[in-house]
C-alpha positions in Angstrom: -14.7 21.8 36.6 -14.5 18.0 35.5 -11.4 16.0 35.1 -11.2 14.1 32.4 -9.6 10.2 32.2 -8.3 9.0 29.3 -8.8 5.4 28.2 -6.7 2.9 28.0 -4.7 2.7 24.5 -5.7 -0.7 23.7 -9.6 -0.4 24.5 -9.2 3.1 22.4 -7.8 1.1 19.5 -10.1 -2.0 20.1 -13.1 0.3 19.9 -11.7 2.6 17.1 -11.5 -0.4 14.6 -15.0 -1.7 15.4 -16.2 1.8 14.7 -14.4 1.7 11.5 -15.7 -2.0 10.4 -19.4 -1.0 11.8 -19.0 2.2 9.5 -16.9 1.0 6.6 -17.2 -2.8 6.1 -13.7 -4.7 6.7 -12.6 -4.5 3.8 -12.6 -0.6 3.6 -11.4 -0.5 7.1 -8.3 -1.9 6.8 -7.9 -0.2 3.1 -8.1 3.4 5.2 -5.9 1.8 8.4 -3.8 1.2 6.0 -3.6 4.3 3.8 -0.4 6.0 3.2 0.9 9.0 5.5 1.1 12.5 3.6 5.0 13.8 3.9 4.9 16.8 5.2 7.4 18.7 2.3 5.2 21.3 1.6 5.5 22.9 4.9 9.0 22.6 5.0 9.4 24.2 1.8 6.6 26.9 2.6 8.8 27.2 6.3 12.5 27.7 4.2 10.7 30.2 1.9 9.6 32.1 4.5 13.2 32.0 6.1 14.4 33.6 3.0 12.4 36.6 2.7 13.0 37.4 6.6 13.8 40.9 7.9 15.7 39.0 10.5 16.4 42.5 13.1 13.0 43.5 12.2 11.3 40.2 13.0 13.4 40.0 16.8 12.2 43.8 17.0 8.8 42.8 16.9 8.7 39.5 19.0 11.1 40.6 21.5 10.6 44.7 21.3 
C-alpha cells in the first residue's frame, strides 16, 4: 500500500488558480473564486422535519437494539 503526502496549502492554492485562469480566463476565474456560498437551510429544515415525525423509542430500539 502507498502513503500518500499532501501538498503544501499554498502550492495547492497557487496551482489551483492557474488551473482556473488556464481554464477560465481571469476574469471568469476570480468571478467563480468569488461566487457566493450556498446556506445550508434546507438541510436544517429537512433535519427539524425529520425530528418531528420521530418514533423516538422506536428509533433507539433500532440503533441501539
Amino acid at each position: 500500500m502507498r502513503t500518500e503526502k499532501y501538498m503544501d496549502e499554498e502550492i495547492m492554492v497557487k496551482k489551483g488558480i492557474k488551473a482556473l485562469i488556464k481554464e477560465l480566463g481571469p476574469m471568469e476565474a476570480i468571478r467563480f473564486i468569488n461566487m457566493p456560498r450556498r446556506k445550508r437551510l434546507e438541510s436544517v429544515r429537512r433535519h427539524r422535519e425529520w425530528q418531528k415525525h420521530l418514533d423516538k423509542e422506536r428509533f433507539l430500539d433500532q440503533v441501539f437494539g
